[in-house]
Every structure is written in C-alpha cells, then in structure tokens.
C-alpha positions in Angstrom: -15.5 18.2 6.3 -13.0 17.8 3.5 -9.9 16.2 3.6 -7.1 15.3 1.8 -4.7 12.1 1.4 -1.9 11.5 -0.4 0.0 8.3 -1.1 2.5 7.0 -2.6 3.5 3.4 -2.4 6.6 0.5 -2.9 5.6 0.5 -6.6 7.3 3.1 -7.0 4.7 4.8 -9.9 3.5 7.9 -8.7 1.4 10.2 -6.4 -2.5 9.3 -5.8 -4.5 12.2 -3.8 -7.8 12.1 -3.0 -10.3 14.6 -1.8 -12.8 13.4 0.5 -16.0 14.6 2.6 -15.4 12.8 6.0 -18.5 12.9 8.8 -18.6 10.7 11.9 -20.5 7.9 9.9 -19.8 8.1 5.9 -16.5 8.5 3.7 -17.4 10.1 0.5 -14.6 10.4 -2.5 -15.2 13.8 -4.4 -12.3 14.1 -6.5 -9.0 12.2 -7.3 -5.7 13.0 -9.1 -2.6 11.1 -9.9 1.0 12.6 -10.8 3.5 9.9 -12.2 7.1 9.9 -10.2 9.7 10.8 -13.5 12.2 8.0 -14.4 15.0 10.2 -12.2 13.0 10.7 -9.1 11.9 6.5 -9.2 14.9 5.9 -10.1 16.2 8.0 -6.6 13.4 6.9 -4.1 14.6 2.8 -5.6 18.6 3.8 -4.9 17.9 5.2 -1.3 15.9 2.8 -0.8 18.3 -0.4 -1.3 21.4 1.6 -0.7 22.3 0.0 3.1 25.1 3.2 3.2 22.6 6.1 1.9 24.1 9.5 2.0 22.3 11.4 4.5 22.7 14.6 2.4 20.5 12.5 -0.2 18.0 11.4 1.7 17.6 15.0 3.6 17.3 16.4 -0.5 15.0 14.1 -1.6 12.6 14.4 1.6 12.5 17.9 0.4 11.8 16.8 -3.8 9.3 14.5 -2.5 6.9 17.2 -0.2 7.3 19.7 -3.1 6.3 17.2 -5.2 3.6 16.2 -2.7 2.5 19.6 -2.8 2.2 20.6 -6.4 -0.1 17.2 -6.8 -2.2 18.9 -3.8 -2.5 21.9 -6.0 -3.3 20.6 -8.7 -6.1 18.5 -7.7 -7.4 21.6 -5.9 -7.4 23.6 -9.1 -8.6 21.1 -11.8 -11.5 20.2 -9.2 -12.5 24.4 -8.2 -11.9 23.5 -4.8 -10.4 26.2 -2.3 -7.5 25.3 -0.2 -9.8 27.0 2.9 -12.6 24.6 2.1 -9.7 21.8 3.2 -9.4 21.1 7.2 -5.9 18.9 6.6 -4.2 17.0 4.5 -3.0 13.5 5.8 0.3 12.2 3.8 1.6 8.5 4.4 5.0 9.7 2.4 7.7 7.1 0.5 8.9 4.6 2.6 12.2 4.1 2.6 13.0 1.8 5.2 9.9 -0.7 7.0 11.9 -2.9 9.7 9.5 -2.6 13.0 10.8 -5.6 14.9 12.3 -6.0 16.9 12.6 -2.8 18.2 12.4 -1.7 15.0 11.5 1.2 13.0 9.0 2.5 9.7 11.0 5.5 7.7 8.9 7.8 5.6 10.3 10.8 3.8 8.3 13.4 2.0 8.8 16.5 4.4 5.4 18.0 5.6 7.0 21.3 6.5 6.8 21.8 2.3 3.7 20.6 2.2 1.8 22.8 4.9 3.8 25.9 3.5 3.7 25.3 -0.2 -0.4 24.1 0.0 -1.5 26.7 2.8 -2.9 23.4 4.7 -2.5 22.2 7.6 -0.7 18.3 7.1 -0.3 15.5 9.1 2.3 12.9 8.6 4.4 10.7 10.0 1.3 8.2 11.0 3.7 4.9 11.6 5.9 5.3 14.2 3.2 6.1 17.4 2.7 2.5 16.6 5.7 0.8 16.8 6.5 3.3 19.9 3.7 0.9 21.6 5.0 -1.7 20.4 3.3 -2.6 17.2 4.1 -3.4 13.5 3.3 0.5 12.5 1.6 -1.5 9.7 -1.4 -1.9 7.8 -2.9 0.9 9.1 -5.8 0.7 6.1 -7.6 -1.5 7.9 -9.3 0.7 10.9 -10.1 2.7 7.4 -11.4 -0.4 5.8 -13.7 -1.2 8.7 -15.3 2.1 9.1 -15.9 2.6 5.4 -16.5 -1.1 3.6 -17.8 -3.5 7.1 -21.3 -4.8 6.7 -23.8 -5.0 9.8 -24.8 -8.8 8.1 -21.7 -9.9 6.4 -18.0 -10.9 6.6 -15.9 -9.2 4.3 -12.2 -9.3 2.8 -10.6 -6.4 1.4 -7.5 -7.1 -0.7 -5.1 -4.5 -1.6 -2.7 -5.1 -4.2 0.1 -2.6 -4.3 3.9 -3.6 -4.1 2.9 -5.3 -1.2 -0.5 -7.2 -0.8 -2.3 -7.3 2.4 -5.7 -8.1 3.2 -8.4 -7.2 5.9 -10.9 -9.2 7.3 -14.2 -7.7 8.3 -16.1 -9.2 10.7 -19.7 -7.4 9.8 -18.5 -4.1 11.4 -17.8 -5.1 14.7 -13.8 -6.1 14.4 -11.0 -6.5 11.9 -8.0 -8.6 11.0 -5.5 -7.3 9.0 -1.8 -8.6 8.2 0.9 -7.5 5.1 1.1 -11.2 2.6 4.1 -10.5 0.7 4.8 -9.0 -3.1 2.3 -8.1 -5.3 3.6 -5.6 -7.9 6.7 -5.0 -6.5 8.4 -7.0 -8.4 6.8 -8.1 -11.1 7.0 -4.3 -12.0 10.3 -4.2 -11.4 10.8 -7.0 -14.1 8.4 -5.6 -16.5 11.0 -2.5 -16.4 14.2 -4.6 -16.6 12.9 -6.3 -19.6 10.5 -5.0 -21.4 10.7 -1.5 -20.4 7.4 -0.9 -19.3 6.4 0.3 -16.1 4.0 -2.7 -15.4 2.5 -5.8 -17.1 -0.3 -4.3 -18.2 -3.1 -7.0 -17.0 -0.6 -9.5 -17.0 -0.3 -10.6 -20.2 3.1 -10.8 -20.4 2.8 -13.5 -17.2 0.0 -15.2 -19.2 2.3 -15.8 -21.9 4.9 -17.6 -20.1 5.2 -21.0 -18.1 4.9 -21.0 -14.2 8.7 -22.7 -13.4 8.4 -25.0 -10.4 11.4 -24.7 -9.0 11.7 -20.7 -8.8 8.1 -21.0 -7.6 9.2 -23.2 -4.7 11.9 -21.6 -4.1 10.0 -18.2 -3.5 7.3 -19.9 -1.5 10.6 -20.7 1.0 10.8 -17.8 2.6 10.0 -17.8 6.3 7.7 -14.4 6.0 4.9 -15.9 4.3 4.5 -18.7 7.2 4.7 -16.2 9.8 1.6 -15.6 11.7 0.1 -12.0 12.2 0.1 -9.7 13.4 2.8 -8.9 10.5 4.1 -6.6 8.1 6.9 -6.0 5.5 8.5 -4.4 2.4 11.0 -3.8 0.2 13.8 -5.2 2.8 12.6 -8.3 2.0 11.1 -8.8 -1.2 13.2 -6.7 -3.8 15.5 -7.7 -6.8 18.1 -9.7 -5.1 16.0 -11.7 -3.1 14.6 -12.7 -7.0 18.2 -12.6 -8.9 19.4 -15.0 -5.6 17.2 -17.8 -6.4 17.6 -17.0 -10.6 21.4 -17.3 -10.0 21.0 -21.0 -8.8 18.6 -22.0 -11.1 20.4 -21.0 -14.1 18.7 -19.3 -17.1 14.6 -19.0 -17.6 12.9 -17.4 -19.9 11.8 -13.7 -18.9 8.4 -14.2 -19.5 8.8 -17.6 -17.5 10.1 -15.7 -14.4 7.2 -12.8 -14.8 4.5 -15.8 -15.0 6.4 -17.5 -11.9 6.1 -14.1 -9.6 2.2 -13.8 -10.4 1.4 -17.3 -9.3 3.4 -16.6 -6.0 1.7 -13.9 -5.7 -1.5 -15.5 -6.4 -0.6 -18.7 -4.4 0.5 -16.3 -1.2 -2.7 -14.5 -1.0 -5.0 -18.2 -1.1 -2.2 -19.7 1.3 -3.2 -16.6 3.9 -7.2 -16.4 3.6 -6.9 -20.2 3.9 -4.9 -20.0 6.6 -5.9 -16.8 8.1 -8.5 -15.5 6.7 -12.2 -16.4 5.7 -12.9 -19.3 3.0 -16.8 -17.9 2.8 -16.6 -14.3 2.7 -16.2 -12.0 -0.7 -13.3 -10.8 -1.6 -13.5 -6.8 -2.5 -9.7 -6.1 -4.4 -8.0 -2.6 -4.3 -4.5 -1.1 -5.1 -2.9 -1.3 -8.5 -3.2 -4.7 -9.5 -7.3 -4.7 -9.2 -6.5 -3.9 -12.9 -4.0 -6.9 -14.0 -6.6 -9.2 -14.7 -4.8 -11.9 -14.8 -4.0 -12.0 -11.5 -7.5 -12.0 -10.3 -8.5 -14.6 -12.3 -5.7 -16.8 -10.7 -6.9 -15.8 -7.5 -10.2 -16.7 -8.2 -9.4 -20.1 -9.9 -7.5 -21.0 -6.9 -10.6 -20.1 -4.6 -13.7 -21.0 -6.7 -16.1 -20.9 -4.0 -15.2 -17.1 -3.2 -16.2 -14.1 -5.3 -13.5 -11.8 -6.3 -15.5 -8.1 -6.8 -13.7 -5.1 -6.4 -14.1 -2.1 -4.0 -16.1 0.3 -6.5 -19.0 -2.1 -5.8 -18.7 -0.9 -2.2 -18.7 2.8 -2.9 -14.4 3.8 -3.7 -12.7 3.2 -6.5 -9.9 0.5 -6.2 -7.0 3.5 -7.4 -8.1 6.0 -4.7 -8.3 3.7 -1.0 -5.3 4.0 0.1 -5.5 7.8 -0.5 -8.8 8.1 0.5 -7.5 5.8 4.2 -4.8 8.7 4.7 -7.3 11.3 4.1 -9.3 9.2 6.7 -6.5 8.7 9.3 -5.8 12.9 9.3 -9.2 13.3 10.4 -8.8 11.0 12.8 -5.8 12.8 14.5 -7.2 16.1 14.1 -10.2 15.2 16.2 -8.0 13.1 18.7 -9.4 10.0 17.7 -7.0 6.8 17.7 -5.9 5.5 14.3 -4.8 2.1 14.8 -6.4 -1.5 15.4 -3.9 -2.9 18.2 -5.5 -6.3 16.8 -3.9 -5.6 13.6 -0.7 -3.4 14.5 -0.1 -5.9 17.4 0.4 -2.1 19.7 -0.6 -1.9 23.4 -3.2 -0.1 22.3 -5.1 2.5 20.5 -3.2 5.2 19.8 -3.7 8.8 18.2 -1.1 8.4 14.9 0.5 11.2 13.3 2.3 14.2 13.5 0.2 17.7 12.7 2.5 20.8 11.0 -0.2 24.2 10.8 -0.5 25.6 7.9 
C-alpha cells in the first residue's frame, strides 16, 4: 500500500515528498525527493504570508503555482525512483500555510490546490487535513503526533520526538499507549530568516554562525517574554507570532547588536524554549529522538543537550526514518488514514471533541 506525502513548511526552503509502504502495523520509507522553492516563489509564499491586506487574486494564483509545483515534485520522485503512478493509492499534501490562527474560533489556511495535483499526477490527493479539527473545536495542530505514536512508540519506553522546522514542537510517547503533543515556539524560522538578511544564506549551516557570536541577555529576555511560550497545551502557532517584526520590535529598543550576536541569541531561545517545555511539560527521563531541519544544525543540539545532561538527544533514523522525510512521511500517513475512514487526530493533542476523519479527498 504506497502512499505519498508532501510537505512543505514555515521555513520556507522547499518541497519534501516521500513515498511510503503503509500496512495496519508498520510505516516503511521507500524513496524521498526534495525540490527547493526559487528565491521568487519564497519570496511570494513570505509576502502573502505577512501581508494583513493580501490580494485575493494573489493568493488564488499562487495556490495554483504551489499544486503545479506540488505536482512536478510528485513526478519526479515517481520517475527517478521507477515507480508507477497506478502503484500509488493517494497522495496526502499538508500545503503552505499561510495563515495558522485557530483560537478562538479561529482558522488554519493552506494553499497549494489539490485539483492540480490529482489532475497533473493522475492520483488521487487529499488535502486540507487542519480544518475538521478546529471545526470540533481543536487547535488543527500538531497533527504529527497520532503519526509519531503509530510509527516511533515503544511497548517498554517513554519517548520524545522533537521536530525542528520553523516551528519546534514535540511529542511525548507514553510506550504506545498515549501521546502528548503541543507547538514550543521558533526554531528555524527565524534564525533562517536572519541568515538570509545578512549573510545571504538560506540557513546557518550547523550553526556556526550562532556559535560565533555572544548570547545578549537582554534580547534573550526579552524573547522569552512572550506569553505563548507560558501557555499550557494543548497549543499551537506560527508565523503570526514569531516572524521578523516580532524580532526587529525588541532590536529597535535595544539599539544595535552585532548580527552574529542576535543569530547566537535566537538559538539559545530556541534552545532554552524547548528545555523550559519538556521540564515543564514534558518528560525529564525519556530520550529525546530530533526531526525536521535543524536535526542537522549541530549546534543547537548540543545546546539542547547541555541544558538537559541527564537526557540523550538521538535522532529519528535510530528509530527507522530519516529526520528530513517525517513530516512527509506523517502526511503520507494521515492520507491513508482518511482513505480508510480512520480518524487522524489525537483530541489529547488538538484539544477537538474528538476523533475525527481529517482531510479532503479530490479523485484522480
């Protein structure tokens, strides 16, 4: 039974799809592919984005860009890997988020249009996996974790898994029985987006540039302030909150700091957020497995794993996936789940009524 996920996240860097064999009891990754967004199209998903006034006639054309785009990525993987599109049952697409505000009576916005990828692919795609969620009342976010505890619980041990895209968030498995999951705040996010500003890279390429500057107390504390990160779950968030004016804000009252100062300053909140939450939240004797982008910026995982000495920090390859491919592998995951009526969300997590069937299906 293979299927198909696609994601692309808040980093803004690219496509990831994954091909996987899905039965009722193992997740098995057969082939991967990544296509990097161009400077124009990043450079359009960041402007809709953080444009409060976006032209609708923008966002309905670059929905469109985004499933062709979705698409060709599809097609490529299928032909560099010799797999047939009939060998596929469906193709599960999270899409770009443009706009993650579920509470109150809120709402999760996620554009790359399905319609081009069902007819463009010749695969049936489902989509649209967020808002069944907040309909009952939930967060519409993480939905990794029902993934995470199907594919990485033990039967003996508690686990953390720790995904570090734009936005960190972790999930707690307790042996396979239950999970707690919750959104911590930026990871790459915006040390990416500083990394471009400055030094014209697309990332700090395992934080070296961070490691060569001075944490600055003040910013630090004045990051730390913001009322999200002492929020209790079940929670989630985005770009709304953590994006470049919520960093040039607290820059503009602190006067100037070196660049490489403010890139070291974002790592250790982001390394401070993530002990703050297991310590708080999570568990202070179970392993920490790391996914998502920034399971390469070693830096970062060494602060994390200064900061909790009595934890090991491994990543999710020891547990069977490779840390790049999760979250495509979870959306590959969640289309089987709808196509075989099966709910995708942990109410525990979400905060829904309920379980719920997620997702939206378009016939190929």
């Amino acid at each position: 039974m293979l299927y198909i996920g696609i994601m692309s996240g808040t980093s803004l860097d690219g496509i990831d799809v994954a091909a996987v064999d899905i039965s009722a009891s193992s997740v098995k990754l057969i082939a991967h592919h990544y296509v990097p967004y161009s400077e124009g199209c990043r450079q359009q998903v960041s402007d809709i984005t953080f444009q409060e006034n976006a032209s609708l006639d923008n966002i309905a054309t670059l929905d469109q860009q985004l499933g062709q785009r979705y698409a060709l990525a599809v097609n490529e993987l299928l032909s560099s890997h010799n797999l047939n599109k009939d060998s596929i049952q469906a193709i599960g697409c999270h899409g770009q988020t443009i706009r993650h505000q579920p509470s109150p009576n809120g709402f999760s916005w996620q554009i790359g249009d399905a319609n081009q990828i069902a007819e463009l692919t010749g695969i049936t795609t489902v989509t649209d996996f967020r808002r069944r969620d907040i309909a009952a009342s939930g967060e519409g976010a993480p939905l990794a974790p029902a993934f995470h505890l199907q594919v990485f619980g033990s039967p003996t041990d508690n686990r953390q898994v720790l995904n570090l895209g734009g936005i960190a968030n972790i999930t707690l498995l307790n042996q396979q029985e239950s999970a707690v999951g919750f959104d911590i705040g930026p990871a790459n996010c915006l040390m990416n987006e500083w990394a471009h500003k400055h030094w014209q890279q697309e990332y700090d390429k395992d934080g070296l540039i961070a490691q060569s500057g001075k944490v600055h107390a003040e910013l630090l504390d004045s990051l730390l302030e913001h009322d999200y990160f002492h929020q209790e779950p079940p929670k989630s968030t985005g770009r709304e909150l953590f994006n470049m004016a919520y960093l040039e804000q607290r820059l503009d009252a602190l006067g100037d700091i070196p660049t490489q100062d403010v890139m070291a300053t974002l790592l250790e909140m982001t390394a401070q957020t993530i002990v703050s939450a297991v310590e708080t939240w999570g568990d202070k004797q179970a392993d920490i497995y790391v996914c998502g982008g920034g399971a390469h910026n070693g830096y970062l995982l060494q602060r994390i794993q200064n900061l909790l000495p009595e934890l090991t920090i491994k990543t999710t390859e020891e547990l069977g996936i490779h840390p790049d491919w999760v979250e495509a592998a979870a959306f590959a995951w969640l289309a089987y789940r709808t196509m075989n009526s099966l709910a995708g969300n942990l109410p525990e997590v979400t905060g829904a009524d309920g379980e719920r069937i997620l997702g939206a299906i378009y016939p190929k």
